[in-house]
N, C-alpha and C positions, 0 to 999 in steps of 0.2 A: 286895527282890529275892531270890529264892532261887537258890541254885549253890552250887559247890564250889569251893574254892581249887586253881588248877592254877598252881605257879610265881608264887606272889603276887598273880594276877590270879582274881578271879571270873569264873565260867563260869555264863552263865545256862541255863537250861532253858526249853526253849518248850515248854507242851503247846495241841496244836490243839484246838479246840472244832470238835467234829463239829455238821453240821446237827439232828441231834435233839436238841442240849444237853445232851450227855452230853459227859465230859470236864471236866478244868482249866482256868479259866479263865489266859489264858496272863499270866506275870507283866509282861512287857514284847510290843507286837503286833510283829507282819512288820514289813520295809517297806513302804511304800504303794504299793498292789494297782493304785489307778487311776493314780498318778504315771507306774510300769510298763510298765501299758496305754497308755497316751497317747503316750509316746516309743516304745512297740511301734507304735502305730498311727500316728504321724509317720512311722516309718522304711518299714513296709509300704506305706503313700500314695505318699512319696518313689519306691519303686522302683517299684510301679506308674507312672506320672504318667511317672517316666521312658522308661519300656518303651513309653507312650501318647502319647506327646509333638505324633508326626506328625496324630492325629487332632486335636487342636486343645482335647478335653475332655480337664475335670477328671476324677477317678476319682468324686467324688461328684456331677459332672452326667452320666457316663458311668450310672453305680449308678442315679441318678432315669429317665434316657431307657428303662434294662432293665424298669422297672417300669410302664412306661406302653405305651399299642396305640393302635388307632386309636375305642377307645370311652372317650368320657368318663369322668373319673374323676371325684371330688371328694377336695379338699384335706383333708375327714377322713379317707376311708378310704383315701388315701394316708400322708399319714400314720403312721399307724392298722399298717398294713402294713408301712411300711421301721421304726417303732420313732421316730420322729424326732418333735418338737415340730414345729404348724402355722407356729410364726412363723420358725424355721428354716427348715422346708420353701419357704414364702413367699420367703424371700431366698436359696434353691437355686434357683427356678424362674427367677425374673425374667431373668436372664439367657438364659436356654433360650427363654423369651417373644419377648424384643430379637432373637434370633437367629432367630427362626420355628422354633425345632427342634421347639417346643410348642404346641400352642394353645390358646385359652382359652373358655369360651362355659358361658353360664349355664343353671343347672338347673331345673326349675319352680318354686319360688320364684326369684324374681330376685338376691336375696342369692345361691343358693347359686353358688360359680365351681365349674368341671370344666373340668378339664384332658385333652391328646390329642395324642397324637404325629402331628406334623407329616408331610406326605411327606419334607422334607429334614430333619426328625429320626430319622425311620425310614431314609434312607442316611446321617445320619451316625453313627447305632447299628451299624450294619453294618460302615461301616468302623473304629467302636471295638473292636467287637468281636473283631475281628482281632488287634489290637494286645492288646488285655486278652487272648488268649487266651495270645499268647505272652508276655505278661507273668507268668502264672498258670505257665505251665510251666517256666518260670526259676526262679520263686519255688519253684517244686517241687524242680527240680532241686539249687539253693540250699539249701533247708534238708533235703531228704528227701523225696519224695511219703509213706511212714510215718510220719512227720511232719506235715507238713502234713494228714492225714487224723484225727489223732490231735489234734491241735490244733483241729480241727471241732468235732471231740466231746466236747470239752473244754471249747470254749468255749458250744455249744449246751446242756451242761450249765448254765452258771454264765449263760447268759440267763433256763432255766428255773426255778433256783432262786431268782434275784434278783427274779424278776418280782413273786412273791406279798410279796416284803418291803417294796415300795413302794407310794408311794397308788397309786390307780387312776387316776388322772392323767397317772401315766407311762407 
């Protein structure tokens, strides 16, 4: 470990490794980035989900109804699109299925399913969306709308940098 004695105590030094690999490789790492993320992303859930209560949806069955119309889709290139593994997706929908919010009906092979927003999943998108809106301007007002804009692009950053470092599976 490299540092300086400050009052008996070593002081480490962290240098960042930039994306092109330039840089020190850092003697000891951060904190854990996805630990972070995840209690970031519990506590955002929480307040949405709060803000959304009266609709009856979750924020991630609310997120699957925004992504769907009244034209078939298939469960890859859903998928595909929210970023999400098929056999997650499979066990977001099912519920949405039981409830008719979705529908289901197979593709020209018979294997393939596609999926299709319901007439009462298309009013109860409607009425989530309400709630999700004012939930989104809370959250603005909460942390900063400069903020929260800033944190977009921040994070649509660290989507497109991560993307190419994983198999292609992801």
């Amino acid at each position: 470990m490299s540092g300086t004695a400050t009052a008996g105590r070593a002081k480490t030094v962290h240098t960042v490794r930039t994306p092109s690999g330039t840089g020190v490789e850092n003697s000891q790492p951060l904190v854990c980035t996805g630990a972070r993320l995840r209690r970031l992303t519990r506590r955002v859930t929480a307040f949405y989900e709060h803000h959304m209560r009266e609709s009856g949806l979750k924020l991630s069955q609310y997120s699957l109804l925004a992504q769907l119309s009244d034209i078939p889709q298939s469960l890859t290139a859903l998928a595909d699109r929210m970023e999400i593994d098929r056999t997650t997706l499979t066990r977001s929908l099912q519920p949405l299925l039981d409830q008719d919010l979705v529908g289901e009906s197979c593709g020209v092979d018979a294997r393939q399913r596609l999926f299709f927003l319901t007439v009462d999943g298309a009013r109860a998108r409607a009425g989530a969306r309400k709630q999700w809106r004012q939930a989104q301007l809370a959250l603005e007002q909460h942390l900063g709308r400069d903020f929260v804009a800033n944190l977009h692009t921040q994070l649509e950053q660290a989507l497109s940098r991560l993307k190419p470092a994983l198999p292609e599976d992801n």
